[in-house]
VOBA-1610 file (N, C-alpha, C; in pm, whole numbers, padded with zeros to 5 digits, always signed):
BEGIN
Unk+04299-05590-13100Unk+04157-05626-13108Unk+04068-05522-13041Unk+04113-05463-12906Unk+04029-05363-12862Unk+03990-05253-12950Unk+04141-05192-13000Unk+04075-05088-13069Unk+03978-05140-13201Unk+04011-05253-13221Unk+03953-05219-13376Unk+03751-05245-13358Unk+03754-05272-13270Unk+03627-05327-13185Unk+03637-05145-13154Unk+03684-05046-13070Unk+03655-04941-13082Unk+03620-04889-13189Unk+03708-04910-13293Unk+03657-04835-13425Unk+03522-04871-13459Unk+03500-05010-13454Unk+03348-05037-13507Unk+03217-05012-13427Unk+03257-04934-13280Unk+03135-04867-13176Unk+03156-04710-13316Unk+03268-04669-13297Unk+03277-04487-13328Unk+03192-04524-13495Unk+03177-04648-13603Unk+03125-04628-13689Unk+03000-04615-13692Unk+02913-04675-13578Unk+02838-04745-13516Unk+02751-04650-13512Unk+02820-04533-13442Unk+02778-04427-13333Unk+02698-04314-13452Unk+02766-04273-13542Unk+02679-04206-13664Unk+02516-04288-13688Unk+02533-04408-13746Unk+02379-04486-13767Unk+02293-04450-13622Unk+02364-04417-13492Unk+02222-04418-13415Unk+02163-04249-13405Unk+02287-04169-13467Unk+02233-04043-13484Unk+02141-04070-13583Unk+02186-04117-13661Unk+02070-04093-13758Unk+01895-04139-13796Unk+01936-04254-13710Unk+01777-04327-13648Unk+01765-04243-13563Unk+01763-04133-13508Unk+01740-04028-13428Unk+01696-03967-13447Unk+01754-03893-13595Unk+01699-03763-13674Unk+01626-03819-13782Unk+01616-03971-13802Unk+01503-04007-13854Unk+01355-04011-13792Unk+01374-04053-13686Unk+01237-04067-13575Unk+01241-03910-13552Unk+01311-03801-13589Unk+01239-03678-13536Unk+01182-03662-13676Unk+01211-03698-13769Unk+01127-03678-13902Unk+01009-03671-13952Unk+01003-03834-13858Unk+00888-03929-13888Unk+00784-03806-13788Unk+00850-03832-13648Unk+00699-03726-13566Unk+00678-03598-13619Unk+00766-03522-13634Unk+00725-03439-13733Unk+00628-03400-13879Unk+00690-03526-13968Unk+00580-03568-14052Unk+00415-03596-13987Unk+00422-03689-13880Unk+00303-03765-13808Unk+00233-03619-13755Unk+00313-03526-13687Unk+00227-03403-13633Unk+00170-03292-13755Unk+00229-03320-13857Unk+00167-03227-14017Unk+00080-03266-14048Unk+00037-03438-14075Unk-00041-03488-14099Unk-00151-03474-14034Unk-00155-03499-13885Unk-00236-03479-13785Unk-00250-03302-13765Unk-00206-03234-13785Unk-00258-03119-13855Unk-00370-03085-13935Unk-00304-03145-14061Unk-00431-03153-14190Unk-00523-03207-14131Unk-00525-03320-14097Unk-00657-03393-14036Unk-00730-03316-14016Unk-00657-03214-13871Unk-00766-03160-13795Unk-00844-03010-13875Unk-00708-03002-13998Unk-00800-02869-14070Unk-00838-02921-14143Unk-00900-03027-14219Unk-00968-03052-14317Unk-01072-03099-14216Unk-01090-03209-14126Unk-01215-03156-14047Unk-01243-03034-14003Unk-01192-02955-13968Unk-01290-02794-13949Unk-01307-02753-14062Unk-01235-02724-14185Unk-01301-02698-14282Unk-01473-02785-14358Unk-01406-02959-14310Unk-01564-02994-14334Unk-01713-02928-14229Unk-01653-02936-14116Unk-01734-02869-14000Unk-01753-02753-14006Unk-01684-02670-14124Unk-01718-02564-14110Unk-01836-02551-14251Unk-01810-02632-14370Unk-01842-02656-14432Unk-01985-02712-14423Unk-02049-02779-14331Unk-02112-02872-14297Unk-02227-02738-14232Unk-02187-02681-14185Unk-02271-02593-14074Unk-02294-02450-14177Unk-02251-02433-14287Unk-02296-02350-14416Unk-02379-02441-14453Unk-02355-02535-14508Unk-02444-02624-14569Unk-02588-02626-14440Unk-02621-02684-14336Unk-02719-02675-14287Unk-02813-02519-14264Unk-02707-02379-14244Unk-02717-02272-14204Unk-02821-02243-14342Unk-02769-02261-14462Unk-02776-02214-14602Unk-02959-02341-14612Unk-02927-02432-14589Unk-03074-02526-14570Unk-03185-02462-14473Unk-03102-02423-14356Unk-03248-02399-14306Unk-03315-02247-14331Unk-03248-02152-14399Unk-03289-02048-14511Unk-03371-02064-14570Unk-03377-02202-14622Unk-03455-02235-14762Unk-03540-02337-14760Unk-03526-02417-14631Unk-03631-02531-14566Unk-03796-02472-14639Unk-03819-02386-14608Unk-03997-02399-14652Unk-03982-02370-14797Unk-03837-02315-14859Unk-03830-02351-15025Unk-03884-02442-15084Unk-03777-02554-15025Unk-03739-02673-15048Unk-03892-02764-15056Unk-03991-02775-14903Unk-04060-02824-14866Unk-04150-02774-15017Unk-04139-02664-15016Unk-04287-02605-15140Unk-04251-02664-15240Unk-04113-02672-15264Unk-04065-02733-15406Unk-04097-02869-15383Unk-04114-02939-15308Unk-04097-03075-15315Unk-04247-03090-15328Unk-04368-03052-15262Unk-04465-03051-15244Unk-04528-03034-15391Unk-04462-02891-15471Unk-04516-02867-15589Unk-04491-02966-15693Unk-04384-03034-15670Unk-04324-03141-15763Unk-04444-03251-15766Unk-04435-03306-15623Unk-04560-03405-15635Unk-04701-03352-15671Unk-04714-03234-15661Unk-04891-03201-15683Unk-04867-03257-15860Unk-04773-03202-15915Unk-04780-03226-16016Unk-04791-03322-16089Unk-04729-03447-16041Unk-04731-03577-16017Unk-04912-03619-16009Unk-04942-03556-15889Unk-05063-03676-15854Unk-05149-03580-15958Unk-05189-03453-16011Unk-05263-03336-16117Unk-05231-03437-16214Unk-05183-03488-16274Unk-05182-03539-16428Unk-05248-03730-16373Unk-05206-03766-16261Unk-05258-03907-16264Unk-05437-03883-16241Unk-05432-03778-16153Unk-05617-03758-16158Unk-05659-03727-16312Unk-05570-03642-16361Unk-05677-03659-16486Unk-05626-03731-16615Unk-05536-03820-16579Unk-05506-03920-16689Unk-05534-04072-16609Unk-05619-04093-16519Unk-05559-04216-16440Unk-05657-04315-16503Unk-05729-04311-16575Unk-05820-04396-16683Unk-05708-04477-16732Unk-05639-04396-16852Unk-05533-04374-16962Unk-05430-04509-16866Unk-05371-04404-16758Unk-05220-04487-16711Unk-05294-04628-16651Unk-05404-04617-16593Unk-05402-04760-16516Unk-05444-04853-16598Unk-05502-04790-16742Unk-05501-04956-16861Unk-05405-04975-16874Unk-05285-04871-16869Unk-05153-04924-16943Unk-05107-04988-16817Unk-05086-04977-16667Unk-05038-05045-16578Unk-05117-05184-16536Unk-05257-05173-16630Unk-05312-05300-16558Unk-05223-05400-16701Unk-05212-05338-16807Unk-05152-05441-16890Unk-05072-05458-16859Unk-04999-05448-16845Unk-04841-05486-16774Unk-04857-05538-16688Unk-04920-05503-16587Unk-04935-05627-16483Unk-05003-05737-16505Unk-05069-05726-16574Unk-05169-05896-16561Unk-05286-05878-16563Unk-05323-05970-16554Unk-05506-05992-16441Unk-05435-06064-16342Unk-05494-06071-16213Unk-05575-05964-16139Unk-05547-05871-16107Unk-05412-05855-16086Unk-05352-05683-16047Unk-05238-05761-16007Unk-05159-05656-15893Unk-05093-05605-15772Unk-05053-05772-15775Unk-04919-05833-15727Unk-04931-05941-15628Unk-04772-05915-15512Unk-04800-06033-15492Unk-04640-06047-15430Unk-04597-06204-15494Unk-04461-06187-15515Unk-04419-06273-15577Unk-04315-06358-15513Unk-04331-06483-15488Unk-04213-06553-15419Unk-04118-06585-15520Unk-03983-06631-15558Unk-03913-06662-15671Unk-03916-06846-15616Unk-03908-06883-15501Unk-03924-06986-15480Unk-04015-07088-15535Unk-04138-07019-15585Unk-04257-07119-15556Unk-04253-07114-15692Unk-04315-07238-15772Unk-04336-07265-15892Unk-04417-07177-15972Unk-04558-07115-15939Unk-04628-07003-15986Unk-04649-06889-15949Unk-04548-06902-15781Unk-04477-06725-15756Unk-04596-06643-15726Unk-04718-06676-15759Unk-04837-06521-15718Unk-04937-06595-15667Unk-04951-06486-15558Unk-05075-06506-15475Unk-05165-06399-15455Unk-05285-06420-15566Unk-05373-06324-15555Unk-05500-06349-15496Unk-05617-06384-15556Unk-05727-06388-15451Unk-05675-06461-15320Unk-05636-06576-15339Unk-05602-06678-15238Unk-05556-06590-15113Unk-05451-06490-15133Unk-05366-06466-15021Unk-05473-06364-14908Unk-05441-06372-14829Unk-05529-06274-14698Unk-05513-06134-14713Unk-05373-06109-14769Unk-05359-06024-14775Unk-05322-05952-14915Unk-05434-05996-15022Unk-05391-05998-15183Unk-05483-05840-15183Unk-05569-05806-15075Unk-05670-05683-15149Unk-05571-05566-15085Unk-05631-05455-15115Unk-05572-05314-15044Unk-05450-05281-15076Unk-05401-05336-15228Unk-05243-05308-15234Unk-05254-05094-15243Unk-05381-05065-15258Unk-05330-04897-15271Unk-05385-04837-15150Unk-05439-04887-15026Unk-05439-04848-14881Unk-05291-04826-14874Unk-05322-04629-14766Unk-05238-04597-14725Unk-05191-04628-14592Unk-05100-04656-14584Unk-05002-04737-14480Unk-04941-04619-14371Unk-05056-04598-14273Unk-05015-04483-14164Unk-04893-04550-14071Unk-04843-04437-14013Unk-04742-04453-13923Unk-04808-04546-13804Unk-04880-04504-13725Unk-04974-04541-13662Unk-04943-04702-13662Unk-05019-04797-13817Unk-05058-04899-13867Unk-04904-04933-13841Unk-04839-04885-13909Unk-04687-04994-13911Unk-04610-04996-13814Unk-04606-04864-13676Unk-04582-04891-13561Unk-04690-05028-13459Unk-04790-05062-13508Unk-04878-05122-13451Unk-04817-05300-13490Unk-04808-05271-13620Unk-04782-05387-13700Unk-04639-05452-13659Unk-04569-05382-13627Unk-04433-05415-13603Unk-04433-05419-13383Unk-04522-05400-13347Unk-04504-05373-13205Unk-04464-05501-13122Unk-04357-05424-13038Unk-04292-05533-12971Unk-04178-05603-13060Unk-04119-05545-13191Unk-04023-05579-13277Unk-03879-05573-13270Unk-03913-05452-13181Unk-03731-05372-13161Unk-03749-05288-13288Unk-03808-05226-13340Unk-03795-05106-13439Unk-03803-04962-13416Unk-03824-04967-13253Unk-03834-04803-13213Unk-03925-04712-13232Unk-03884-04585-13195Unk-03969-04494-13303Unk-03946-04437-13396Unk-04049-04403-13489Unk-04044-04390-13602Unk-03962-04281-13668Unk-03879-04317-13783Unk-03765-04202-13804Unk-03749-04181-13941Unk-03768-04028-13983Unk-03779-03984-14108Unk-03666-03980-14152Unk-03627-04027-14285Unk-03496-03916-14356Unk-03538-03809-14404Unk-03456-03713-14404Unk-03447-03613-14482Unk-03341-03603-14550Unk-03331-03627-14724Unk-03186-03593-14791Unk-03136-03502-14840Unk-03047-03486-14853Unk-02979-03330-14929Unk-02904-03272-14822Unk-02866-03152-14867Unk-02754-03068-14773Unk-02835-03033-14697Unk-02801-03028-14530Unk-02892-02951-14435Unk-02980-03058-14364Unk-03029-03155-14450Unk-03134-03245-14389Unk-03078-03330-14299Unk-03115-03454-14223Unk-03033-03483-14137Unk-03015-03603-14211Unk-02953-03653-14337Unk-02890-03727-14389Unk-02842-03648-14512Unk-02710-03664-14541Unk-02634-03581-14622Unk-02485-03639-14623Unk-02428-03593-14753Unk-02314-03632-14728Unk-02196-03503-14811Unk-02119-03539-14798Unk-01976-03488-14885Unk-01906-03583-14921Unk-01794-03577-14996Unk-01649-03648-15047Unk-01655-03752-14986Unk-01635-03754-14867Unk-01572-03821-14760Unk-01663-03919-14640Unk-01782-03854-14674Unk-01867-03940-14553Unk-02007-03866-14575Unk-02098-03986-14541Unk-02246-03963-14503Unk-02238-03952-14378Unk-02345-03852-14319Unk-02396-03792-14206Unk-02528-03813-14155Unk-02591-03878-14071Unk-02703-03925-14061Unk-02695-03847-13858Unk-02770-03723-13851Unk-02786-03630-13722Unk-02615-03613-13752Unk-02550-03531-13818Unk-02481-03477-13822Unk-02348-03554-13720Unk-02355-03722-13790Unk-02286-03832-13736Unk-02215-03847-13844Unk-02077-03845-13872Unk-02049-03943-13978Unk-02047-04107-13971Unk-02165-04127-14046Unk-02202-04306-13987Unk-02057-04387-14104Unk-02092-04400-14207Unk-01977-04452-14348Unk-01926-04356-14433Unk-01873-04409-14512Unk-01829-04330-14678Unk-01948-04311-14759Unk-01938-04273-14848Unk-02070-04259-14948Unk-02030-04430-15027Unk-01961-04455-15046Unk-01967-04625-15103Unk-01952-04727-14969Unk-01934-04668-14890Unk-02021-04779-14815Unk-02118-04827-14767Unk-02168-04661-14723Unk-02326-04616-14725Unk-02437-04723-14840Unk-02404-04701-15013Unk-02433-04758-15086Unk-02422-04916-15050Unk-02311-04971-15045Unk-02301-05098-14995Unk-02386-05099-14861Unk-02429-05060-14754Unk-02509-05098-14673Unk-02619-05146-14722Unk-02655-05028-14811Unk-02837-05014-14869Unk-02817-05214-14957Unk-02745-05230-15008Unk-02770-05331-15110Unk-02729-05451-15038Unk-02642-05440-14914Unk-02674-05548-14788Unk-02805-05604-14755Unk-02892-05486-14711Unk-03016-05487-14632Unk-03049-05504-14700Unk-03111-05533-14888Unk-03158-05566-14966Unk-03162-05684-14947Unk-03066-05758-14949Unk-02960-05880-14993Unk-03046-05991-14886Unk-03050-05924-14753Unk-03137-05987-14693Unk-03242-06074-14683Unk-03331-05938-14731Unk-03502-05978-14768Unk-03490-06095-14902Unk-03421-06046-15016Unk-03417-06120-15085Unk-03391-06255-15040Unk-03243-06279-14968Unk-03219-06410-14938Unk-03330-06504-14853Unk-03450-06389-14768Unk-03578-06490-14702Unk-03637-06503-14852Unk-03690-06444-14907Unk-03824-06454-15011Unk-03736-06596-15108Unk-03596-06634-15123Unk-03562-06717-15186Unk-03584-06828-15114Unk-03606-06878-15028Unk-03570-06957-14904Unk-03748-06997-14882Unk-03787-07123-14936Unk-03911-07203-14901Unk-03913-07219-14732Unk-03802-07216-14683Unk-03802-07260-14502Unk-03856-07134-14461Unk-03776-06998-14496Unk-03804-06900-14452Unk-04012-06833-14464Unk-04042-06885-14585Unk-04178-06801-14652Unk-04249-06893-14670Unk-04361-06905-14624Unk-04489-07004-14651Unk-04620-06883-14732Unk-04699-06931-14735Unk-04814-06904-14827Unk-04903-06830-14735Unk-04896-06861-14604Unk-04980-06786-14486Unk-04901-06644-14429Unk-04810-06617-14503Unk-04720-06515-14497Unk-04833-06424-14450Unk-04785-06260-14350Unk-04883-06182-14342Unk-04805-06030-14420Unk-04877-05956-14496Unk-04808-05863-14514Unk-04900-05715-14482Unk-04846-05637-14537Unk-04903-05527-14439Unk-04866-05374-14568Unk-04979-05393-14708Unk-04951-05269-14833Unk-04881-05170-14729Unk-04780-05104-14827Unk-04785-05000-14806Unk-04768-04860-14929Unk-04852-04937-15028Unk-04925-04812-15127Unk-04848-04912-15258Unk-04872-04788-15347Unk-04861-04776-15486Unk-04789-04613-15502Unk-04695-04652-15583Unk-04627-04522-15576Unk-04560-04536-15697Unk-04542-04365-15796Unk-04472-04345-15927Unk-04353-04316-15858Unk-04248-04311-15937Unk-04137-04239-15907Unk-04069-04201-16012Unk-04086-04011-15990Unk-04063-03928-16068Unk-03897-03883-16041Unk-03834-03862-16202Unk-03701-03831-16176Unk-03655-03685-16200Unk-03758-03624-16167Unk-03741-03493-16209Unk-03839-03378-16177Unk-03850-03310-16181Unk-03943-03212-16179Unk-04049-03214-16290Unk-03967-03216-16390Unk-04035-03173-16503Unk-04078-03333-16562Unk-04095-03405-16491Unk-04159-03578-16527Unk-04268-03556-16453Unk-04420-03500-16519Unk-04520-03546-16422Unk-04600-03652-16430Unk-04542-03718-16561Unk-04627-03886-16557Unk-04507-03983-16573Unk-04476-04055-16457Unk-04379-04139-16425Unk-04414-04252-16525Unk-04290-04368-16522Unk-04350-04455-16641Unk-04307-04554-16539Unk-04228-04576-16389Unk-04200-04663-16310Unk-04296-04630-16180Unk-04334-04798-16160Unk-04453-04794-16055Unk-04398-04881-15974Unk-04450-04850-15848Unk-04386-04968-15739Unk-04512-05011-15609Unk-04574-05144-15621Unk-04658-05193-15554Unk-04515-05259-15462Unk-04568-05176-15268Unk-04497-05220-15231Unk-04544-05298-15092Unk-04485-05379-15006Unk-04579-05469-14889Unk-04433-05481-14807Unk-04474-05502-14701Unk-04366-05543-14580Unk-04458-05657-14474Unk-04320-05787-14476Unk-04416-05816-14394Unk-04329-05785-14214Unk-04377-05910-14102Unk-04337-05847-13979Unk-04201-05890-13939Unk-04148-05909-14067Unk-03989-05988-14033Unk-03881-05840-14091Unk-03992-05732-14135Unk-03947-05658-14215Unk-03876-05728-14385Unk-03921-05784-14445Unk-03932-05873-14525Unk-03974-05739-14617Unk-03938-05674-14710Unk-04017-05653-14843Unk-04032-05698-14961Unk-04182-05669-14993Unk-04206-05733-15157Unk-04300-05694-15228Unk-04319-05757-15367Unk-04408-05661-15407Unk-04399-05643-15567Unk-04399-05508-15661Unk-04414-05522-15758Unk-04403-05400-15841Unk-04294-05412-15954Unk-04238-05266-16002Unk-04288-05306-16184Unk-04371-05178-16218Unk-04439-05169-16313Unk-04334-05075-16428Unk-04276-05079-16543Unk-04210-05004-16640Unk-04324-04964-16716Unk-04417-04881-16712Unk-04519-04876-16860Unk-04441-04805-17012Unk-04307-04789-16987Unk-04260-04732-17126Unk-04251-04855-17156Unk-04172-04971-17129Unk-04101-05083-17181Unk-04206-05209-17148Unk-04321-05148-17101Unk-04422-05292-17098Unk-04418-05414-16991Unk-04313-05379-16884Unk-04240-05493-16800Unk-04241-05463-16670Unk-04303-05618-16605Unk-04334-05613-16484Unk-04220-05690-16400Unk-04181-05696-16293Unk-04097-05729-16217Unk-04088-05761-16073Unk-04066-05855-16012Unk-04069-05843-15893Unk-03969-05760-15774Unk-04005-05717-15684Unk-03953-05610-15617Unk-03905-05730-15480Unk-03758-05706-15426Unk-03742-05791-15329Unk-03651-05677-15233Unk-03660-05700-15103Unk-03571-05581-15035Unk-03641-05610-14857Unk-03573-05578-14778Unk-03566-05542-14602Unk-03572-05413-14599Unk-03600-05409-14454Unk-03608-05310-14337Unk-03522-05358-14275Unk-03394-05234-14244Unk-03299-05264-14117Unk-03370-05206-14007Unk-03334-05273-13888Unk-03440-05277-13777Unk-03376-05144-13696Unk-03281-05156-13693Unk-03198-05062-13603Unk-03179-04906-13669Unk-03176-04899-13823Unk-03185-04756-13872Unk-03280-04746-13930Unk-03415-04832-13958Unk-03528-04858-14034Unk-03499-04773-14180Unk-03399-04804-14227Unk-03350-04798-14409Unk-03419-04894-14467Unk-03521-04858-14545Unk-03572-04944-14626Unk-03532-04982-14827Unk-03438-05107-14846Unk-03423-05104-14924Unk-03456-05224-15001Unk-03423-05151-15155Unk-03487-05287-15233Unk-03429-05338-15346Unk-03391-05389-15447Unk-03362-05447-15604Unk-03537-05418-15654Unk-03531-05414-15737Unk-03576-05489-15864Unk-03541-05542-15966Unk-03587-05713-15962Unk-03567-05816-16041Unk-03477-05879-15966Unk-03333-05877-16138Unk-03221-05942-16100Unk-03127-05845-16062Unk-03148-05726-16087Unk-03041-05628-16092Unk-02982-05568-15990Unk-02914-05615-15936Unk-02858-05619-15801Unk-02748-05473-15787Unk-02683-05453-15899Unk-02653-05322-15879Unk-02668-05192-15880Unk-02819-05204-15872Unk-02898-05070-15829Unk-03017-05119-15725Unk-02988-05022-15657Unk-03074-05017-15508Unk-03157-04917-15469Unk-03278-04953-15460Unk-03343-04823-15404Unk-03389-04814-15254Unk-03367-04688-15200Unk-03387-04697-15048Unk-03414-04558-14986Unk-03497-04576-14875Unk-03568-04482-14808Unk-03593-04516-14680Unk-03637-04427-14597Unk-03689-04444-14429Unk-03810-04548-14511Unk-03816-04663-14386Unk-03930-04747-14420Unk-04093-04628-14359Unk-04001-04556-14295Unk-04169-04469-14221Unk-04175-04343-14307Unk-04092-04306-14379Unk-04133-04195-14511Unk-04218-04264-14604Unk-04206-04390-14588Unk-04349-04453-14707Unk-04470-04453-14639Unk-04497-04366-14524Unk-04607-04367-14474Unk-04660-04244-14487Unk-04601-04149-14593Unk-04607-04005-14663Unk-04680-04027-14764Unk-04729-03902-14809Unk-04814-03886-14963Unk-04641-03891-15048Unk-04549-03831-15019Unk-04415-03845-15101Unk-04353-03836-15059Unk-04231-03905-15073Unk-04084-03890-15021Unk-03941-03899-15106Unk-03862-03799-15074Unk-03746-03837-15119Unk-03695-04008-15094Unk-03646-04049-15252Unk-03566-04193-15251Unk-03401-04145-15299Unk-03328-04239-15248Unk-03203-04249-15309Unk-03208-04368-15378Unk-03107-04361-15500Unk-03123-04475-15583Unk-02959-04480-15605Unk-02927-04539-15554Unk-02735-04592-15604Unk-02751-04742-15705Unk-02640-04623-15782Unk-02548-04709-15972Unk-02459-04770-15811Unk-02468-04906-15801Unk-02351-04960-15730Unk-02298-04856-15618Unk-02169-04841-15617Unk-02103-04839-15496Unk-02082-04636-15579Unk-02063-04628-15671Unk-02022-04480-15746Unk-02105-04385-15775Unk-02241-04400-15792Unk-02339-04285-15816Unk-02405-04330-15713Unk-02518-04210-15648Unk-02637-04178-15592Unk-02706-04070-15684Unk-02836-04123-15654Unk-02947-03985-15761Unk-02973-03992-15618Unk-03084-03868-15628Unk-03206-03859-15537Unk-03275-03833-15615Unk-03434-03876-15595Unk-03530-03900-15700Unk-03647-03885-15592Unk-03775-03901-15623Unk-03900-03867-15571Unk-04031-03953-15578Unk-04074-04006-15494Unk-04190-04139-15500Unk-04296-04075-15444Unk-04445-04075-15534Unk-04537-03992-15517Unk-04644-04094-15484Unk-04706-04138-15370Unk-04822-04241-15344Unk-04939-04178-15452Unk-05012-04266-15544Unk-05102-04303-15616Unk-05216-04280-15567Unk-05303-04255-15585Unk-05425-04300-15544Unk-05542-04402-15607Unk-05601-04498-15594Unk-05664-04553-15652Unk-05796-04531-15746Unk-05793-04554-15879Unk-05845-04518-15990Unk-06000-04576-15963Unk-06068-04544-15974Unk-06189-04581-15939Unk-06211-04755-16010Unk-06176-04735-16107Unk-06199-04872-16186Unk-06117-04994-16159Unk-06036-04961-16098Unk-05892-05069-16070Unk-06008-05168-15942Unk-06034-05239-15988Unk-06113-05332-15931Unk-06043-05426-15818Unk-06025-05361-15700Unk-05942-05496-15560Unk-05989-05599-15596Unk-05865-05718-15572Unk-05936-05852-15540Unk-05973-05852-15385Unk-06058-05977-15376Unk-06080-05978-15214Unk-06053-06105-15167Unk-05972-06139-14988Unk-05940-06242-14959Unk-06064-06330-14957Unk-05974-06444-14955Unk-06046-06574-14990Unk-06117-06572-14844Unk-06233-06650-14864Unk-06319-06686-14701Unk-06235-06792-14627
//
């Protein structure tokens, strides 16, 4: 019995070599891997710091290009804004501009509301730091998108101050979170009464291109002090008006939104870049595309007649 009990240690004794020279495998493998890691981060870091190096080259490019884009934009609404604002007042209605609850049985509040006039007052930094004071919203913080700006991304991750905050689909999924929000107050009779306060912050085209200098999508937009957005998105190709529902996250002030029902596209921006004549927007297809696209504040047509609050 002893030996044969010996024999079965000496068979024994091979299997623990080999869980041996398996675990030197494994760390081995584990230290290659952790290798790559660390060179595919320096290659992104190295990558990352071309990309900003190569941006700030071209920063007052960029700025002129963006600038020239919108002149072009607001050059055709000055001298077509007769023309576009019959076609945007048809589409909208009489009286204009509103905000729309989905809750309430007739959803618009125009003369009635306090805050139904001034939907094309521009909405200074100033005003919406004032408006929000004492909120927890901080100070006020621009995006900038694209390579170089301090929101950007690659493959692998968005960068917000040269942080990797998410993925680029999660990033997307944030924006249509913070949507998800606002929407879920404006659905909610407990949440929204009629004495609601809101606080315009313009009328704006949004051009998808350079070479688009008469936008056919309009966006009447309002925040109120819950960071609550709402408001009103104009199609003048397709004749169709829509309500606009979307938040302000308090902590990165990302301002995003839906329009309508369509929940898998989101549009979103610094809530304090809408306190610009224009700003870069991102617009994410769901969780798989991002555009970047361009929202040019309006100015008001002489004839577009404000309503005024009720006494």
């Amino acid at each position: 019995m002893p030996e044969a009990g010996a024999g079965n240690l000496g068979n024994r004794a091979p299997s623990a070599g080999d869980r041996a020279a398996n675990l030197g495998d494994r760390a081995t493998n584990m230290q290659g891997r952790a290798d790559d890691r660390m060179a595919n981060r320096g290659d992104r870091a190295e990558n990352r710091g071309e990309w900003k190096s190569q941006f700030s080259d071209n920063r007052q490019t960029r700025q002129t290009e963006r600038q020239d884009w919108a002149n072009g934009v607001r050059d055709n609404w000055q001298n077509n804004r007769g023309e576009i604002w019959n076609d945007l007042r048809d589409d909208i209605g009489e009286p204009g501009w509103r905000l729309e609850y989905p809750h309430l049985a007739h959803g618009y509040f125009h003369y009635n509301h306090p805050y139904a006039h001034g939907w094309w007052t521009v909405a200074t930094a100033a005003a919406l730091t004032g408006w929000w004071a004492g909120g927890g919203y901080g100070e006020p913080y621009y995006y900038d998108y694209g390579s170089g700006g301090n929101c950007y991304s690659d493959e692998q991750a968005v960068y917000v101050d040269d942080q990797a905050v998410a993925t680029p689909e999660e990033y997307a999924q944030q924006a249509a979170d913070i949507a998800a929000t606002g929407a879920d107050q404006l659905a909610s009779p407990i949440a929204m009464d009629a004495n609601e306060e809101w606080l315009p912050l313009g009328v704006f085209g949004l051009s998808t291109s350079k070479e688009e200098k008469q936008p056919t999508k309009y966006f009447q937009l309002a925040v109120n002090k819950d960071g609550v957005i709402n408001g009103t998105y104009v199609n003048t190709a397709t004749n169709r008006n829509l309500p606009i529902q979307g938040a302000v996250d308090k902590k990165t002030q990302r301002a995003s939104w839906f329009v309508g029902d369509k929940k898998d596209t989101v549009m979103e921006t610094g809530v304090y870049n809408l306190t610009k004549d224009q700003t870069s927007v991102l617009v994410h297809f769901g969780t798989e595309r991002t555009e970047e696209y361009l929202l040019v504040r309006m100015d008001p047509p002489p004839e577009a007649a404000q309503p005024t609050a009720a006494n």
